[in-house]
C-alpha positions as CSV (number, residue, x, y, z in Angstrom):
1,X,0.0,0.0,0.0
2,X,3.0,2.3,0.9
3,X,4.5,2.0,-2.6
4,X,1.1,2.7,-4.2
5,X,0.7,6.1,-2.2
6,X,4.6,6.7,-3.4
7,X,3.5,6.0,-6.8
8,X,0.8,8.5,-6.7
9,X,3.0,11.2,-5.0
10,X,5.3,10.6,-8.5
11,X,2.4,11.1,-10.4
12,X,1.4,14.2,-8.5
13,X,4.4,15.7,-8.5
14,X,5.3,15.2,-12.6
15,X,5.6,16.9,-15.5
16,X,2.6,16.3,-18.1
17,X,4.6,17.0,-21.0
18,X,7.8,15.3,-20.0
19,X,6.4,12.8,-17.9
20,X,9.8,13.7,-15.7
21,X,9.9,14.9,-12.2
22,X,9.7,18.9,-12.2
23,X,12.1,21.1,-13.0
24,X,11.8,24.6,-12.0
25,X,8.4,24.1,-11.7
26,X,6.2,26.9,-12.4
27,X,1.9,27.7,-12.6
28,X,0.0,28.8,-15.3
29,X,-2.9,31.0,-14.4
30,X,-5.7,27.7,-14.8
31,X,-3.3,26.2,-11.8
32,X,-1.4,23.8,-13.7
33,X,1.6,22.9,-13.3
34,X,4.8,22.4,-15.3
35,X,8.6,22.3,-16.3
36,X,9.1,25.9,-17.1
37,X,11.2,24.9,-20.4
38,X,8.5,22.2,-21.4
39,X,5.6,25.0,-21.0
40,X,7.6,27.7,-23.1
41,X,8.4,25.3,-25.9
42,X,5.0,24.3,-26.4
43,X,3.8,27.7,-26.4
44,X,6.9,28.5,-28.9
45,X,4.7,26.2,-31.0
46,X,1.2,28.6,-30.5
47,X,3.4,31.6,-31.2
48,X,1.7,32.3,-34.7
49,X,-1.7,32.2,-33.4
50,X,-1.1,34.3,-30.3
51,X,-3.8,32.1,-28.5
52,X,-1.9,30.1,-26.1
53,X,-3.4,26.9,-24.7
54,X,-2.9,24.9,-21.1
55,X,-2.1,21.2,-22.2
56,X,-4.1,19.5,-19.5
57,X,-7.2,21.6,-19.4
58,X,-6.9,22.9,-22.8
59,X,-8.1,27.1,-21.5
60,X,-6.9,29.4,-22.9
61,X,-4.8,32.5,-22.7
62,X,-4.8,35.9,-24.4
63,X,-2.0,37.2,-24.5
64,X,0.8,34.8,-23.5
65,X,1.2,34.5,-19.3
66,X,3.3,35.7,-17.3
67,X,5.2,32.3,-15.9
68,X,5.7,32.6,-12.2
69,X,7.8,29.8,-10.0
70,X,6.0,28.0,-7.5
71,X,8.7,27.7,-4.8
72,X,6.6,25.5,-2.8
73,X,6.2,22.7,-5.3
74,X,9.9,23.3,-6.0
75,X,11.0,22.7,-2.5
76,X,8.8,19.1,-2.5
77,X,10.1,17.9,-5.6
78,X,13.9,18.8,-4.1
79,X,12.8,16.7,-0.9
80,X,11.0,14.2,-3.0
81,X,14.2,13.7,-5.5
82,X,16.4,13.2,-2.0
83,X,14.5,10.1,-0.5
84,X,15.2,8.3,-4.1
85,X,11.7,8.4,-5.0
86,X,10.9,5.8,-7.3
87,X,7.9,4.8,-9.6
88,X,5.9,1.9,-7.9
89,X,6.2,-1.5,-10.3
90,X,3.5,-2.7,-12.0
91,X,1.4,-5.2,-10.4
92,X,1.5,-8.5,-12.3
93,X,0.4,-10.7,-9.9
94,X,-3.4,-9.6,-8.6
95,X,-6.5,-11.2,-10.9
96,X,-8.1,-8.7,-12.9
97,X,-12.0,-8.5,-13.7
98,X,-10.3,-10.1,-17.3
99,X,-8.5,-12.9,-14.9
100,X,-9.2,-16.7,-13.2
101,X,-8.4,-16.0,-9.8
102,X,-7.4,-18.4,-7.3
103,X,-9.3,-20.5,-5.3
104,X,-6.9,-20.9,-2.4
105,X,-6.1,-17.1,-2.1
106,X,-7.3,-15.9,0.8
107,X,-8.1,-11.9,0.7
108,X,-7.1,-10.0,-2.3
109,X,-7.1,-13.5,-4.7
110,X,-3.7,-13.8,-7.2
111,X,-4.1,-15.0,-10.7
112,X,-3.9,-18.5,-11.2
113,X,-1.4,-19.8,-13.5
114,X,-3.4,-23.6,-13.6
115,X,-6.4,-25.0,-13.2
116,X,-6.8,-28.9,-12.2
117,X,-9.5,-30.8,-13.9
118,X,-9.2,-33.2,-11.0
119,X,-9.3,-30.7,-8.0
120,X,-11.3,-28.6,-10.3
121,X,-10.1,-25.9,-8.8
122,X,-7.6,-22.9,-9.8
123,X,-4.3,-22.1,-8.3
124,X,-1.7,-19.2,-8.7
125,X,2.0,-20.4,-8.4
126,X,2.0,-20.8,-5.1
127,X,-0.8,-22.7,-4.7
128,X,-0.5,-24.8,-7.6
129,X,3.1,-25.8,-6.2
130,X,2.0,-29.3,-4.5
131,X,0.7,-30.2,-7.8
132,X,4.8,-30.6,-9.0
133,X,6.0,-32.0,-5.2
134,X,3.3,-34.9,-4.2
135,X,3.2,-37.6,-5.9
136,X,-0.5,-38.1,-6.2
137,X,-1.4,-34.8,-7.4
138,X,1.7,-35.4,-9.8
139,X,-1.0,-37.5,-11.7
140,X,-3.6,-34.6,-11.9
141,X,-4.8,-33.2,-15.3
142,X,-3.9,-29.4,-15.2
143,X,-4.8,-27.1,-17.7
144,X,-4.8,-23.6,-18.8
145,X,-6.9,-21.5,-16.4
146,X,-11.0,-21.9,-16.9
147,X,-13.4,-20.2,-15.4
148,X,-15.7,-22.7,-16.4
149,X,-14.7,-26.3,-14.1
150,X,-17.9,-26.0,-12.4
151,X,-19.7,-27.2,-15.7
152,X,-17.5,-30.3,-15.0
153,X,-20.1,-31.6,-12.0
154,X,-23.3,-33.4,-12.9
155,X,-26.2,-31.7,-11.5
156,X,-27.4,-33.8,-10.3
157,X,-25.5,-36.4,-8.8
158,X,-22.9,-33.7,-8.1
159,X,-19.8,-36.0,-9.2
160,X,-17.2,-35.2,-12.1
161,X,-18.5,-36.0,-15.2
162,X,-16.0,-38.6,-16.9
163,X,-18.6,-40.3,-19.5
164,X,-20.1,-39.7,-22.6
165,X,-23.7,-40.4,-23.8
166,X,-23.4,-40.9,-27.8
167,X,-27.3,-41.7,-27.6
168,X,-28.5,-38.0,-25.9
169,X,-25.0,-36.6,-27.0
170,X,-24.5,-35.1,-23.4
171,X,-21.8,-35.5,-20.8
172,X,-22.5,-37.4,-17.8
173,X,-20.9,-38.8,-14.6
174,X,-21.1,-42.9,-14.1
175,X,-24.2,-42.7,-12.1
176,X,-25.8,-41.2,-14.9
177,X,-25.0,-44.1,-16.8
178,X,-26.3,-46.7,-14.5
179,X,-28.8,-44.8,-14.0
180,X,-31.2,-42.3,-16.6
181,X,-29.0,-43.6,-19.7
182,X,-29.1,-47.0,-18.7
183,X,-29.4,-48.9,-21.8
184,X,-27.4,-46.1,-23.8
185,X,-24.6,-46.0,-25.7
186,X,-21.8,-44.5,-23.6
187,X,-18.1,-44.2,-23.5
188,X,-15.5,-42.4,-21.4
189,X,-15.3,-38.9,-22.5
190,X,-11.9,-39.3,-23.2
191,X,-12.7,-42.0,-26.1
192,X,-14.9,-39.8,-26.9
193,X,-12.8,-37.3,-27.2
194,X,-10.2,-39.3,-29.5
195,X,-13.2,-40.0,-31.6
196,X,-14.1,-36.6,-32.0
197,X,-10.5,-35.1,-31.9
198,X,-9.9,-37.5,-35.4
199,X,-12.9,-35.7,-36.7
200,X,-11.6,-32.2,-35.4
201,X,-8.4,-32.6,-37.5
202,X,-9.9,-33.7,-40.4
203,X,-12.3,-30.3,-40.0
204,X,-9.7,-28.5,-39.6
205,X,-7.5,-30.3,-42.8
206,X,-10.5,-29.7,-45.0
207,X,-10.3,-25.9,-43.3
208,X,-6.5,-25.6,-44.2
209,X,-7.2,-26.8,-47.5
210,X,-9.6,-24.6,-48.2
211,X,-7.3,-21.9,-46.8
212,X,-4.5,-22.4,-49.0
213,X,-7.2,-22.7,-51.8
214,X,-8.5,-19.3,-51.0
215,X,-4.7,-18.0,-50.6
216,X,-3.8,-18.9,-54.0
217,X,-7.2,-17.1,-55.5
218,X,-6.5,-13.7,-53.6
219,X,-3.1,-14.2,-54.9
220,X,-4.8,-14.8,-58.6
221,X,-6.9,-11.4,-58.1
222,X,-3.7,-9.8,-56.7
223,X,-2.3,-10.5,-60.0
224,X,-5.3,-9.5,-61.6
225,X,-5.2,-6.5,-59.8
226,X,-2.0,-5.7,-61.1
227,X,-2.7,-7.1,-64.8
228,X,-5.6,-4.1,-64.6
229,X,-3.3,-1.3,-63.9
230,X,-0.8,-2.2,-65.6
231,X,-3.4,-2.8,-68.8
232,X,-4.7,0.7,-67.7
233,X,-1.6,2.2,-67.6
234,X,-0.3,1.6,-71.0
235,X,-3.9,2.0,-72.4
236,X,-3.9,5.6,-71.1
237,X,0.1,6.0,-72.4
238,X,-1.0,4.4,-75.7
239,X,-4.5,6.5,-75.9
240,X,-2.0,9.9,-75.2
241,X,0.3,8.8,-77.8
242,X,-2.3,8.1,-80.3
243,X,-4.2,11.4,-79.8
244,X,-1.2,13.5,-79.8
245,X,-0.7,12.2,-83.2
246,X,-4.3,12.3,-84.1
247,X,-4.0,16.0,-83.3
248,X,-0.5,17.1,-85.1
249,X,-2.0,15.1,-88.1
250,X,-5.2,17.2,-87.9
251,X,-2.3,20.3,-87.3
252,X,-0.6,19.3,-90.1
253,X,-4.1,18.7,-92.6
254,X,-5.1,22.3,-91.4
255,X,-1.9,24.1,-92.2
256,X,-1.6,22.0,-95.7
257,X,-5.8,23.3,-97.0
258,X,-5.0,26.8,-95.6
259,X,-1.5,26.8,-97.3
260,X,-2.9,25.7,-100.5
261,X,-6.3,27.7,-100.4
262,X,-4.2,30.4,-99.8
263,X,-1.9,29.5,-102.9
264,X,-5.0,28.9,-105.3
265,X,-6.3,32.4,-103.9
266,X,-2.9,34.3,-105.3
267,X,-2.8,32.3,-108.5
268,X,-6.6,33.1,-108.8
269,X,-6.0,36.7,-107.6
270,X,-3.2,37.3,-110.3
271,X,-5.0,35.7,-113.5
272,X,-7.9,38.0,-112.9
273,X,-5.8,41.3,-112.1
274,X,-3.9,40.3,-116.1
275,X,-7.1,40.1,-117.3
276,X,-8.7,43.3,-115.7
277,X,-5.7,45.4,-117.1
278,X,-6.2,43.9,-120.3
279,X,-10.0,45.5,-120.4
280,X,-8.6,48.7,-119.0
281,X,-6.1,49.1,-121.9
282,X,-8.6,48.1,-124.2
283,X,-11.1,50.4,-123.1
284,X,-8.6,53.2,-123.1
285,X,-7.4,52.9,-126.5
286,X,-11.6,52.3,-127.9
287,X,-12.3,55.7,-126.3
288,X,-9.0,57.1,-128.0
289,X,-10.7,56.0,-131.2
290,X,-14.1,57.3,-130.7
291,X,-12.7,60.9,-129.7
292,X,-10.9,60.8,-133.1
293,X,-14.4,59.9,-134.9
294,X,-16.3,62.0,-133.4
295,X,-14.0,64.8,-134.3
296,X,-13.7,63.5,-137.9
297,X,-17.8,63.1,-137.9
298,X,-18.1,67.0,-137.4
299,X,-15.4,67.8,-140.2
300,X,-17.9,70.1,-142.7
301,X,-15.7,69.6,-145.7
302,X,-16.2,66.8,-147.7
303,X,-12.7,66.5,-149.4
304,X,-10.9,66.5,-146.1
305,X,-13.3,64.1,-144.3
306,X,-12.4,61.4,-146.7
307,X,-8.9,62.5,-147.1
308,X,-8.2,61.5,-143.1
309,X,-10.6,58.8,-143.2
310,X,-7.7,56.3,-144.3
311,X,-5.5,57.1,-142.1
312,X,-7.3,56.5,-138.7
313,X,-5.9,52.8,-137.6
314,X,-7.9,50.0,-137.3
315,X,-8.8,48.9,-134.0
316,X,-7.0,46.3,-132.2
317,X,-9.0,42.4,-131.6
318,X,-11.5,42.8,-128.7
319,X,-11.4,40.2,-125.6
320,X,-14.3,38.3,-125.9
321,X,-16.9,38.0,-123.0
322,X,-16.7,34.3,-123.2
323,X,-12.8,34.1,-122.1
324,X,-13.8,35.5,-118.9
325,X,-15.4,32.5,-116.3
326,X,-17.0,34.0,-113.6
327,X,-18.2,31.6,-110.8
328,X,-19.5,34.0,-108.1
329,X,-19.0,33.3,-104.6
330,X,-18.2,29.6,-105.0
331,X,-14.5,29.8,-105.8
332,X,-13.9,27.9,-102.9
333,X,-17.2,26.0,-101.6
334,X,-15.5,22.7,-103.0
335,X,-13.2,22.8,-100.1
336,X,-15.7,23.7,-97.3
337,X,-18.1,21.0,-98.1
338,X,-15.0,18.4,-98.3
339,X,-13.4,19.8,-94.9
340,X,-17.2,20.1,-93.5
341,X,-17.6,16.2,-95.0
342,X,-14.2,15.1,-93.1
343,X,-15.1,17.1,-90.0
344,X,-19.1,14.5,-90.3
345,X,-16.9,11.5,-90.8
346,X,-14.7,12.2,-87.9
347,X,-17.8,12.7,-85.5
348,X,-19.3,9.5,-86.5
349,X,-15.6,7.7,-86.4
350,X,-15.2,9.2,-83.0
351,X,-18.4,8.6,-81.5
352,X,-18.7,4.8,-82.6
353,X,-14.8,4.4,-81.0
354,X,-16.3,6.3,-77.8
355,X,-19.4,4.1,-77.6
356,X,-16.7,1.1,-77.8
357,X,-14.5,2.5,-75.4
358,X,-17.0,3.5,-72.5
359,X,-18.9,0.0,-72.8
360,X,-15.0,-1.3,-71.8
361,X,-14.1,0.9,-69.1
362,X,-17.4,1.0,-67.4
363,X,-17.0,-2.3,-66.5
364,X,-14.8,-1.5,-63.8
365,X,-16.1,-0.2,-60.7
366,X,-15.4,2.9,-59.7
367,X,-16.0,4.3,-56.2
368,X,-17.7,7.6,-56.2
369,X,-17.4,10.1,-53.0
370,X,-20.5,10.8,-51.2
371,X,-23.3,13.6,-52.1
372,X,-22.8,16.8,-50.0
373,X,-26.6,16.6,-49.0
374,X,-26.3,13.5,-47.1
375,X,-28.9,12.8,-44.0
376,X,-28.2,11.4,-40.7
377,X,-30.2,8.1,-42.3
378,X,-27.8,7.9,-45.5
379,X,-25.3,7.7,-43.1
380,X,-26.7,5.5,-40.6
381,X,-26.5,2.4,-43.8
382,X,-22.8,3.0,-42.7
383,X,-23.1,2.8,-39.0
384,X,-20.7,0.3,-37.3
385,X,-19.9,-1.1,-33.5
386,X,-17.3,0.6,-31.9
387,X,-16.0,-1.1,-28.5
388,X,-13.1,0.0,-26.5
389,X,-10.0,-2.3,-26.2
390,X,-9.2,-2.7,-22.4
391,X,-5.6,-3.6,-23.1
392,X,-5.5,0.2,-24.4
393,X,-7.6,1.8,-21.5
394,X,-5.2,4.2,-19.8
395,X,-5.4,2.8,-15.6
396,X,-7.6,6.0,-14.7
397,X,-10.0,5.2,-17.0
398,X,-13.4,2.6,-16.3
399,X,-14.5,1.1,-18.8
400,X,-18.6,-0.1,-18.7
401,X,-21.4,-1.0,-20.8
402,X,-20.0,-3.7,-22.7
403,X,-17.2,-1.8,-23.3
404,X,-18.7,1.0,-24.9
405,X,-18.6,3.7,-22.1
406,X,-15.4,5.1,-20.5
407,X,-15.2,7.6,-17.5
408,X,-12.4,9.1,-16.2
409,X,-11.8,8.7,-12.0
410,X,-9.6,9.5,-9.2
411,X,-9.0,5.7,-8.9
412,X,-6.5,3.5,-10.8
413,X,-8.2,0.4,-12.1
414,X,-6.6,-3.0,-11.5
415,X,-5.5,-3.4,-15.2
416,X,-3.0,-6.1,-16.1
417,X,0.0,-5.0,-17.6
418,X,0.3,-4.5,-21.3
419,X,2.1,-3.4,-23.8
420,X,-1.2,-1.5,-25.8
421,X,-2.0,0.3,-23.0
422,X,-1.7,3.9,-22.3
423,X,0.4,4.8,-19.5
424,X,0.1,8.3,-19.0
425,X,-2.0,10.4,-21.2
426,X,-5.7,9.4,-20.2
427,X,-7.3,7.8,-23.2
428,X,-7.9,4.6,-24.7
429,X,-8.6,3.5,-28.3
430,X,-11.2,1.1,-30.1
431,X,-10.7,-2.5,-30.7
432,X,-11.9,-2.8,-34.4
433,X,-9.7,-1.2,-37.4
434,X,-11.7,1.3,-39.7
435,X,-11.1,1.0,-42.9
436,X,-13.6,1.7,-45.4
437,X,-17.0,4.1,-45.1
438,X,-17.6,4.1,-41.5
439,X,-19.7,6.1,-39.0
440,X,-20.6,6.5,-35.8
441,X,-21.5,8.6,-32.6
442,X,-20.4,9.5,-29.1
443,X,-22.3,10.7,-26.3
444,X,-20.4,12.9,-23.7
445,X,-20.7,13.9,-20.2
446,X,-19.8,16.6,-18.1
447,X,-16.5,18.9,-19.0
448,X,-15.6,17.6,-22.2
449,X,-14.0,15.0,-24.0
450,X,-11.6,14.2,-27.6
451,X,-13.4,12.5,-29.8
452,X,-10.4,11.1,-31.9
453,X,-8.8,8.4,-34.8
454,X,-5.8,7.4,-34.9
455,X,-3.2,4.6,-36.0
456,X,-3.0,1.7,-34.1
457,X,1.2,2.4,-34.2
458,X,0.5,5.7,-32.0
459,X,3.0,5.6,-29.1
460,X,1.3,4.7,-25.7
461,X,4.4,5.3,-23.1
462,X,5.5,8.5,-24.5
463,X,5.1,12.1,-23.5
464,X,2.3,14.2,-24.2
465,X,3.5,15.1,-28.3
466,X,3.9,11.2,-29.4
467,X,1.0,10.0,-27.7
468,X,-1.5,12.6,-26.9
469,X,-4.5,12.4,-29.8
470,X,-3.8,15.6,-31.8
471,X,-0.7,16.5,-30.7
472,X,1.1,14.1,-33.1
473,X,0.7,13.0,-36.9
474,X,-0.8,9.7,-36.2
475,X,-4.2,11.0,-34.9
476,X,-6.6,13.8,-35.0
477,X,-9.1,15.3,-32.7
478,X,-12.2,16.7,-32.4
479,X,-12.2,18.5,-28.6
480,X,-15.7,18.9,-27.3
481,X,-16.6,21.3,-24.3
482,X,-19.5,22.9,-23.1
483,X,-18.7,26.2,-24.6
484,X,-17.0,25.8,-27.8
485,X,-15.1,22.9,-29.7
486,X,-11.8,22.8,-31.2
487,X,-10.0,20.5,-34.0
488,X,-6.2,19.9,-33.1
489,X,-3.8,17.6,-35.9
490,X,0.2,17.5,-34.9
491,X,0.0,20.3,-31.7
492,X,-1.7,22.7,-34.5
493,X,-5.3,24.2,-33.1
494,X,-8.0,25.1,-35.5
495,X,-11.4,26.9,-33.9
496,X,-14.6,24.9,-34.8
497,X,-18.1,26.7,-34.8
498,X,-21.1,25.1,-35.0
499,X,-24.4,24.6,-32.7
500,X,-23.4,22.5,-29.4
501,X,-24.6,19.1,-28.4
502,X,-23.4,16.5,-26.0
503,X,-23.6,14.2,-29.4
504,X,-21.0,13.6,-32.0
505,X,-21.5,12.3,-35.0
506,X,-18.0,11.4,-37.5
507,X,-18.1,9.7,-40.9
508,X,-14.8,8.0,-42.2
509,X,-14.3,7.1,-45.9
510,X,-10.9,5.9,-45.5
511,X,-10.1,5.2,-49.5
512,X,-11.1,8.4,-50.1
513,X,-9.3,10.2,-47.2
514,X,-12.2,11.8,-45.4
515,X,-12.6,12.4,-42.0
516,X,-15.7,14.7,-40.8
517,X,-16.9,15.7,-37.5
518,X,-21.1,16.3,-36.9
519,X,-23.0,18.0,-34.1
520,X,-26.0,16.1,-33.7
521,X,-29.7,17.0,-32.0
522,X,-32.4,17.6,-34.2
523,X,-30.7,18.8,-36.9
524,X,-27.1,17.4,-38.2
525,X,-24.7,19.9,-38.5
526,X,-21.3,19.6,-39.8
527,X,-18.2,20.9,-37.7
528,X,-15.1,19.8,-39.3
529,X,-14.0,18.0,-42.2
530,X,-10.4,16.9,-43.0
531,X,-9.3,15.8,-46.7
532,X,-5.9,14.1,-46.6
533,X,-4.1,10.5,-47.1
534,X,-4.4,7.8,-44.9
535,X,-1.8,5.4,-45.0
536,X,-3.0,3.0,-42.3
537,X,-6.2,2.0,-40.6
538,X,-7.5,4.0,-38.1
539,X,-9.3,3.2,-34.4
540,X,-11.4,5.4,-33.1
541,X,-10.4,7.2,-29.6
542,X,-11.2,8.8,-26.8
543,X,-9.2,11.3,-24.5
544,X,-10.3,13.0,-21.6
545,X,-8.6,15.8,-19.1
546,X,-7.8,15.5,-15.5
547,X,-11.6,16.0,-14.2
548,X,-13.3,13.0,-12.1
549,X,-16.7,11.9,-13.7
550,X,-16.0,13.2,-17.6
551,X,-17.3,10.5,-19.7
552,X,-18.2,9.0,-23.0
553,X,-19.8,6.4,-24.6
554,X,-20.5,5.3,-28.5
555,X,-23.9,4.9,-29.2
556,X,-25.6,1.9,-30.5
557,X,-27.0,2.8,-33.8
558,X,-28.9,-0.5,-35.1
């Protein structure tokens, strides 16, 4: 008892961010207290937001507190540190509510180690000790320890039960069988036994077989798997290729008609220009000609009229009308309908292959993310059981209603020792893995509570930054209080608004890298969502602070 009161005194007198004995120990304004480097570098960290945060109750401070030394806790911890103060072992050796306790133990019972099938009885090593000295209990059947020996004794003759009844396929003790199952067919139970351990093994070789038969087909999908991408892959390489040639080909067609249009267009251009200055000339030269008749036409004498008559020169060969082909605005119509006719063709090509290639592809399926106007009963078809794991549950935390409720006390419980559990920050995490779409809610009490996920790898002996949910990058946490919530990922702090309710709702799609975080009361109400990559599965958490009777539980949903 002394070392569990010393134990407590360590407890009391540490740091919660170290987990060390004090050092210059000094009290922030909520009355917590600290190493004064620990509680400077973590408010180094809240620098850029200027809102600066106790790590036990979470209040916080505007602006930064003044840090003052508590001299009195100093003094203690100086004493404390000079009487060798030590952390009290674990306790391996008391039964837990888990554990078969002995039935010799007198008082507080120890685990037992064996129980006798003989005796039936269970003993702790102590106790089971005269099992390995005295000869006759040498010869005793022990076994790994049962809770359930009891089930051993006929009820009604209250003697072990060493038969079997093949008839009534029961267990029975030998005055049953002289007696009721007179007449039947029975055996010891251990032939019984043999008979039924043969057809146990051959159960269980038709269950290997089917094993290894299942093995090799998920490695046949794996590979399948892997065919599919890879066919994917180099269809999408092979489709970019192709369509980056399509489209220079297309590039290239396009610059050749304009090139040549263009080309046709000057030749065009030119003949007609020739021929238009031809007219011009012509015309210039007729009216040259009919300025010189007219003149002659008005001459009054007769003798000189036809004496210059002669001498006017004939006029030059006239174009002919017919030379000239005029086609009027369909010079180049010929080339629109063919490039318009290529362009139809191309459609109909393209839309055929399309047809061909989405009747392919949509034969895979494709997960599709959720609508954003999901109701609470869309996501209820995703509901699952959350339990706590015990071999997690931090040793100030009970655990109650099948596992599904967890309250913080004053009192440690009488946890065994494990390696899962959490040792110092107050917090325990779910059994099952989420993977998947999951949801689920949690009902809180009192002062507040983290609703959390995180990795199943997240440290459980370290200080407050490797283990604590949301101080680290293997979890994140939703903190719910009575006045206000807040979302905290790797020691960062992000303000949450929304309407308050002692129930939370979050939905996990863990493909898709969603975590959100719901108020729920009539209405659901989103607080928080998180978009990022999750490279593990996740179990769903609680954590609470340092106040007696905070609790939670997840709700059953079916």
């Amino acid at each position: 008892m002394a070392q569990k009161a010393v134990h407590l005194d360590r407890e009391t007198f540490s740091c919660l961010i170290c987990l060390d004995l004090l050092k210059d120990p000094v009290t922030t304004p909520c009355g917590h207290s600290y190493c004064k480097n620990c509680i400077n570098d973590h408010w180094d960290t809240e620098h850029e937001k200027r809102i600066y945060s106790c790590p036990q109750c979470r209040k916080s401070f505007i602006p930064r507190p003044e840090l003052l030394k508590n001299t009195m806790l100093a003094a203690l911890v100086e004493e404390l540190k000079k009487t060798g103060l030590q952390a009290a072992p674990a306790d391996h050796c008391y039964a837990g509510p888990e554990d078969v306790a002995c039935d010799v133990c007198t008082g507080r019972k120890l685990r037992a180690v064996k129980s006798c099938l003989v005796c039936l009885a269970s003993y702790c090593e102590k106790h089971l000790q005269p099992h390995y000295d005295v000869a006759p209990l040498k010869k005793h059947k022990l076994v790994e320890p049962s809770e359930k020996l009891q089930e051993n004794i006929c009820s009604h003759h209250d003697e072990v039960m060493k038969m079997f009844c093949r008839t009534d396929q029961q267990c029975i003790c030998y005055l049953c069988s002289v007696d009721e199952h007179k007449g039947h067919d029975t055996v010891s139970a251990a032939a019984e036994r043999t008979e039924r351990q043969r057809e146990l093994e051959g159960s269980r070789h038709n269950i290997q077989q089917r094993i290894q038969d299942r093995e090799e087909d998920v490695k046949l999908l794996q590979q399948e798997v892997e065919a599919i991408n890879g066919s994917a892959d180099k269809a999408v390489e092979h489709s970019e290729k192709i369509f980056t040639q399509l489209i220079r080909l297309m590039e290239e067609r396009r610059s050749d008609v304009k090139q040549q249009v263009r080309s046709q267009q000057e030749t065009e251009v030119s003949r007609v220009k020739e021929l238009q200055e031809k007219l011009e000339q012509e015309i210039t030269e007729l009216k040259r000609k009919d300025a010189e008749l007219k003149k002659l036409s008005h001459t009054e004498d007769h003798n000189q009229f036809l004496h210059n008559y002669p001498s006017l020169s004939a006029l030059s060969e006239s174009t002919h009308s017919s030379s000239i082909n005029i086609r009027p605005l369909k010079y180049f119509e010929d080339v629109t309908a063919a490039v318009s006719e290529l362009r139809d063709k191309l459609q109909d090509v393209l839309r055929d292959t399309w047809t061909n290639i989405s009747l392919t592809v949509t034969q895979v399926d494709v997960l599709l993310s959720l609508p954003e106007n999901m109701t609470r009963a869309d996501f209820l078809r995703y509901s699952c059981e959350i339990t706590l794991d015990p071999n997690t549950a931090n040793t100030y935390l009970l655990l109650s209603e099948g596992n599904r409720k967890a309250t913080y006390t004053r009192q440690q419980q009488s946890y065994f020792d494990h390696p899962d559990r959490f040792t110092r920050c107050p917090q325990v995490l779910s059994r099952e893995s989420l993977t998947g779409r999951r949801y689920w809610e949690v009902e809180w009490r009192e002062r507040g509570v983290d609703v959390a996920v995180a990795y199943k790898n997240i440290s459980r002996a370290g200080d407050l930054y490797e283990c604590g949910f949301g101080y680290n990058d293997k979890s994140w946490s939703l903190y719910c209080k009575t006045n206000n919530y807040e979302f905290w990922y790797n020691k960062v702090q992000t303000p949450v608004s929304g309407p308050l309710s002692s129930r939370v709702g979050v939905y996990l799609d863990h493909s898709a890298g969603i975590l959100s975080f719901y108020s729920i009361s009539d209405t659901m109400t989103l607080l928080h969502r998180v978009q990022t990559t999750f490279t593990q599965p996740l179990c769903a958490g609680l954590r609470f602070g340092w106040f007696s009777g905070d609790s939670a539980e997840f709700c059953e949903l079916s």
